[in-house]
N, C-alpha and C positions, 0 to 999 in steps of 0.2 A: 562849388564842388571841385574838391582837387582833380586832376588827371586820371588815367589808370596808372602811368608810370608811377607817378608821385603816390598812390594807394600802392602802388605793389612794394615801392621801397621804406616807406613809413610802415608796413604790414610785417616784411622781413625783420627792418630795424627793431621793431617789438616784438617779434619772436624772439629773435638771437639776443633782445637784453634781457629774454623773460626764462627762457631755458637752453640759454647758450648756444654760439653758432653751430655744434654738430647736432642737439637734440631740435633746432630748429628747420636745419635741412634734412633732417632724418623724419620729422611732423611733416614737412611738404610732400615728399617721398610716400608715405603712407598714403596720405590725399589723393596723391596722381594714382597709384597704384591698385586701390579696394575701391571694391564698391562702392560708392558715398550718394548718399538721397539728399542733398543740403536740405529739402523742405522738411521730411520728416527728423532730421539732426533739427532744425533749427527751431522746432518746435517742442520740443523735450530741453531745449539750450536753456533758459532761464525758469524753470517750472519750479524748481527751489527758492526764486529770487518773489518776493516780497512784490508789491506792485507799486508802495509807496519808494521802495526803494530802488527799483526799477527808472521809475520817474525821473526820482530826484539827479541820480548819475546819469540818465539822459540830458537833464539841466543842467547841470555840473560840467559836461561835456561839449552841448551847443553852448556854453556861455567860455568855453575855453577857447575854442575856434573862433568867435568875433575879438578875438585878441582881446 
């Protein structure tokens, strides 16, 4: 399990390469600021996604991390 450090900068790093460093500090901003329920977000977060394909990008992804 990485650190919190090493999660919060690998976290940032994927923001700011996915929508640029101002609309990525402008997403954290929102976060800190509004209301936010993560359980109820986090449960409506993949309801469109497939369950085979759910799976499989979870395997995809633990098998990226064992190098």
């Amino acid at each position: 399990m990485r650190s919190n450090t090493v999660l919060r900068d690998d976290g940032m790093r994927i923001l700011a390469e996915q929508l640029g460093l101002v609309e990525a500090e402008r997403f954290i901003a929102l976060l800190r600021r509004e209301p936010f329920d993560y359980t109820q977000w986090r449960q409506g977060l993949y309801k469109d996604v497939p369950l085979d394909t759910f799976l499989q990008d979870a395997q995809n992804y633990r098998d990226s991390m064992s190098g």
